[in-house]
N, C-alpha and C positions, 0 to 999 in steps of 0.2 A: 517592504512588507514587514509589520510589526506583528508580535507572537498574538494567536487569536484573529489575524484580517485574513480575507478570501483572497482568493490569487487573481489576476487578471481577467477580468468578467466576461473576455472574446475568446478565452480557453472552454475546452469541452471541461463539465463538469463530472465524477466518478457518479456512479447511480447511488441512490440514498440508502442502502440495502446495507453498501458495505459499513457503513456507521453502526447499523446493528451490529454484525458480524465480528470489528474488531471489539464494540462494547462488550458482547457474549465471550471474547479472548480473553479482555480482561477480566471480566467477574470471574470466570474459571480461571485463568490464575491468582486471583485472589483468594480463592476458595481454598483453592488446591493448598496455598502459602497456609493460609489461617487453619486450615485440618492436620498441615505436618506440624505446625507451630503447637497445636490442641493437644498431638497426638505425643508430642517428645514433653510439652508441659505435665503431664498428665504421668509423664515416668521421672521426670526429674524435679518436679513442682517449687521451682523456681521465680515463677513470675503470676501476677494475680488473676483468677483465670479469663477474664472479659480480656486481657493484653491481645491475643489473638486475634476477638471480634474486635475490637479497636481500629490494630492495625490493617485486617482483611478490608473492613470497613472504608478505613482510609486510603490503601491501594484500586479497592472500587472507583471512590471517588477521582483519584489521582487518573484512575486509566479509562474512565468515561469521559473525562475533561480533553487527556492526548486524543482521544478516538474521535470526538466531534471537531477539535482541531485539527488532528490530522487531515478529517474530509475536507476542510473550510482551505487546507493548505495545499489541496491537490486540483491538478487542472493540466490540459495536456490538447496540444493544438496540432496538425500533420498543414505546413505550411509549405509554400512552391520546393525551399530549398532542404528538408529533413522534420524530423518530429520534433515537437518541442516540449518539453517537462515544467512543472512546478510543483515542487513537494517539502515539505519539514517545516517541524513546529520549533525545533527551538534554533537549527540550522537550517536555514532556506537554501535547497536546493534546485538551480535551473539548469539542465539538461537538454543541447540540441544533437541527435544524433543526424547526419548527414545520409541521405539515402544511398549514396556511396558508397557508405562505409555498413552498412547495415545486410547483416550475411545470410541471416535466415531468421522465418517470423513463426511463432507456434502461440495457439492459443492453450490453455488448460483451462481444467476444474478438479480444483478441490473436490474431494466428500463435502467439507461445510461449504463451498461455494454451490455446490449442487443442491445443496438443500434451502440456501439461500437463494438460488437463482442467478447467479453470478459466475463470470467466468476472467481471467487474466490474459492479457496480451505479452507477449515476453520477445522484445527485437533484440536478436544477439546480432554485435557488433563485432568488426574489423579490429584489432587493437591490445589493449591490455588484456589481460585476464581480468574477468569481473568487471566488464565494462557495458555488460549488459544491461539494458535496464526494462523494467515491467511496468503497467497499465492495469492496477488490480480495479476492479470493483464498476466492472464492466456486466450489461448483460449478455448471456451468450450470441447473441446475432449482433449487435455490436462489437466486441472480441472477435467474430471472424469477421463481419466487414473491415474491421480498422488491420485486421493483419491482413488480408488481400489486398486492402489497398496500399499497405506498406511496401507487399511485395510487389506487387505491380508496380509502385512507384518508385523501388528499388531495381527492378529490372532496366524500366527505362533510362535510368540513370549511371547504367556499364559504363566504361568509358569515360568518364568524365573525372577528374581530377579530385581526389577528399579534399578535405579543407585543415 
């Protein structure tokens, strides 16, 4: 997969909601950059004053560009033998956790997922530390079917050997 292509078209796709959600992340951090940037030029007047809106400018653009790649670069499948990942724009990340190995399932919601209508799935894992991985940009009745069905298919799979 090259930066910019969509992941495997037999993967579940994240809902389109969250495309807003990280774009809204970025602008407000950009905002946030561009107002401290305003606020320290404006004491030490150093730099000319549009530098600010330039760069906020640019970090918009920059981080609405990762936020529609990012969705194009996420997809996630629950196949016979554990779940399956695909995620990152400029590291492609594939991710199978074995239902095995998988110890407990919880969904949440943000404040901003909640106001988006969006909730995450989060399967903690057997193993490292930080070996957990999440399912963001789900709707809530999706987030809990996908984690009952994780656990149910984690259940059924006691016994049987990780990989």
């Amino acid at each position: 997969m090259s930066l910019g292509t969509s992941v495997d078209p037999d993967l579940q796709r994240l809902d389109p909601r969250v495309r807003t959600v990280w774009v809204l992340k970025s602008a407000l951090a950009a905002a946030l950059l561009g107002g401290g940037m305003f606020a320290v030029n404006r004491v030490v007047d150093v730099l000319p004053w549009y530098t600010p809106l330039v760069l906020g400018g640019l970090i918009i653009v920059v981080g609405v560009t990762f936020a529609v790649l990012r969705y194009r670069a996420w997809g996630y499948e629950v196949r016979n033998d554990g779940i399956y990942l695909e995620r990152g724009v400029l590291t492609q990340v594939r991710t199978v956790v074995p239902f095995v190995r998988i110890q407990h399932v919880d969904s949440s919601r943000s404040p901003v997922e909640r106001l988006a209508g969006l909730a995450t799935t989060v399967v903690y894992t057997a193993g490292s530390r930080g070996a957990d991985v999440t399912v963001p940009g789900l709707t809530p009745v999706r987030a809990d079917d996908l984690r009952e069905r994780l656990k149910q298919l984690a259940i059924r799979s006691e016994g049987e050997d990780a990989v």
